[in-house]
Backbone bond lengths (Angstrom), bond angles and torsions (degrees), N, CA, C in turn:
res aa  C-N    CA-C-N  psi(-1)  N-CA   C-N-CA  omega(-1)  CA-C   N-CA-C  phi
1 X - - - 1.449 - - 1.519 106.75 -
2 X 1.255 99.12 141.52 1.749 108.93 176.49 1.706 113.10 -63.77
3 X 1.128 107.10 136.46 1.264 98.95 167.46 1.295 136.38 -57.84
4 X 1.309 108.86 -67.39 1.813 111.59 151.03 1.727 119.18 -34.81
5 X 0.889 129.79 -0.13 1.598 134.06 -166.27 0.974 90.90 -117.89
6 X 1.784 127.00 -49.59 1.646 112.05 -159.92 1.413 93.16 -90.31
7 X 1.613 127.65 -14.03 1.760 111.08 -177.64 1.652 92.53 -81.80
8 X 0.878 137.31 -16.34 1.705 136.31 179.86 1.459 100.38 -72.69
9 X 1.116 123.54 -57.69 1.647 119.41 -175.94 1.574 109.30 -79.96
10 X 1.261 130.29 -31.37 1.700 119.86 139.08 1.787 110.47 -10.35
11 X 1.800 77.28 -89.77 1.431 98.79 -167.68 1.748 135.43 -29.46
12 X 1.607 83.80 -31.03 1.513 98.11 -153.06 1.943 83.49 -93.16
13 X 0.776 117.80 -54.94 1.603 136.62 -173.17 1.484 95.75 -47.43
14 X 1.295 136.10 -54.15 1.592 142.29 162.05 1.627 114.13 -33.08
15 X 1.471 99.00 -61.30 1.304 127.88 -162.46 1.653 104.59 -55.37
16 X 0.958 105.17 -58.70 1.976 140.53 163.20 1.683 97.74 -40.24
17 X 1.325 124.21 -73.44 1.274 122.56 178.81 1.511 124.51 -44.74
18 X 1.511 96.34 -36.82 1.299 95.82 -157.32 1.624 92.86 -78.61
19 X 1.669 122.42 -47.21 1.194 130.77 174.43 1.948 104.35 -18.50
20 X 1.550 83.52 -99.15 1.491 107.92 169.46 1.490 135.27 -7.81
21 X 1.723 105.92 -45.15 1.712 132.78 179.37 1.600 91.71 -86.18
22 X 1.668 136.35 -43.87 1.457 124.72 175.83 1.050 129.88 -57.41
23 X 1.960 111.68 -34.25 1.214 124.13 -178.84 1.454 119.41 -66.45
24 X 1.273 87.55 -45.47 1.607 102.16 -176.04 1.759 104.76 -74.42
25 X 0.994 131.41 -13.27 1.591 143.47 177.09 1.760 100.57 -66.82
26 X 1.855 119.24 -64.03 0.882 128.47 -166.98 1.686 114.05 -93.24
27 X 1.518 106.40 -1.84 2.025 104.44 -170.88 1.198 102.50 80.64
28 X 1.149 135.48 38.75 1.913 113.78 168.91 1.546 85.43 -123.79
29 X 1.351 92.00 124.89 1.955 102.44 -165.19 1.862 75.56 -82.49
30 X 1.327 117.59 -49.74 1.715 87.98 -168.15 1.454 138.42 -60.04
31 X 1.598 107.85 -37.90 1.827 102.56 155.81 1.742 113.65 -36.31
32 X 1.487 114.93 -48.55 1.228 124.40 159.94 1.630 124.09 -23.28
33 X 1.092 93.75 -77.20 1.532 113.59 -174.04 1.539 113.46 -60.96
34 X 1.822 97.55 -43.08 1.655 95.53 167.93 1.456 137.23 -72.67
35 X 1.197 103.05 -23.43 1.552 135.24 169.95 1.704 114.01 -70.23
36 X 1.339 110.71 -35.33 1.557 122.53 165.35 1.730 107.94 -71.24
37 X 1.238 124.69 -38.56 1.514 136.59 177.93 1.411 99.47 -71.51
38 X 1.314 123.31 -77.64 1.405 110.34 179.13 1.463 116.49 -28.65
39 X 1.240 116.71 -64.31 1.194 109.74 -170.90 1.678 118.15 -57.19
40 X 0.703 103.28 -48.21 2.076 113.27 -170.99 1.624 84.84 -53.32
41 X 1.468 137.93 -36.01 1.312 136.98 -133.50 1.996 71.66 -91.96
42 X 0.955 144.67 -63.55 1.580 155.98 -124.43 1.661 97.86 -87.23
43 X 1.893 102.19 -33.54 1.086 123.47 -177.24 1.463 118.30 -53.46
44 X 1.591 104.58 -59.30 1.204 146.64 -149.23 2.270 85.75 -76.39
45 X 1.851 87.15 -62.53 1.572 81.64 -176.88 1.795 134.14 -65.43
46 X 1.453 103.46 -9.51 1.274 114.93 161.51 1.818 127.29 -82.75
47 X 1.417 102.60 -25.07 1.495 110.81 174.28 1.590 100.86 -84.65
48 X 1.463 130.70 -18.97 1.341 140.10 162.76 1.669 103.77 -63.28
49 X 1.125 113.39 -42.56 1.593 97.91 -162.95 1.597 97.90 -92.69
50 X 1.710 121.60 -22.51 1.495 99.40 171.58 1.576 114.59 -75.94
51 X 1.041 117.05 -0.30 1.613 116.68 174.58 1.196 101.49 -87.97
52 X 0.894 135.27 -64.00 1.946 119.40 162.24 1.342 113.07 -12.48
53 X 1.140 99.77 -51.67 1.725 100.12 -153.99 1.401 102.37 -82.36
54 X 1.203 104.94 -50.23 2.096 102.23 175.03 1.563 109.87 -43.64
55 X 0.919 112.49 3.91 2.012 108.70 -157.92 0.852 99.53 -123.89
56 X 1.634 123.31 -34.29 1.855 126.72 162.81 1.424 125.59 -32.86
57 X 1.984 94.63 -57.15 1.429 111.99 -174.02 1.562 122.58 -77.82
């Protein structure tokens, strides 16, 4: 996995949490909901970049 790729799906997966943990802090199910999307999205792009990589070797 690329480095820049796996600090992007870090990033985004953080980003998502943190959303998600605010929403749910204050009741706005949609920070929630968007904060649940971010994350799956960071998810999605890191299980993308280890499938790259299995296919390299």
């Amino acid at each position: 996995m690329s480095a820049s790729e796996k600090a992007k799906a870090l990033a985004e997966q953080a980003i998502g949490k943190v959303k998600k943990e605010a929403g749910r802090a204050v009741g706005n199910e949609s920070a929630t909901a968007e904060g649940s999307a971010q994350e799956s999205r960071g998810d999605l792009r890191g299980a993308k970049e280890k499938t790259k990589d299995a296919f390299k070797k």
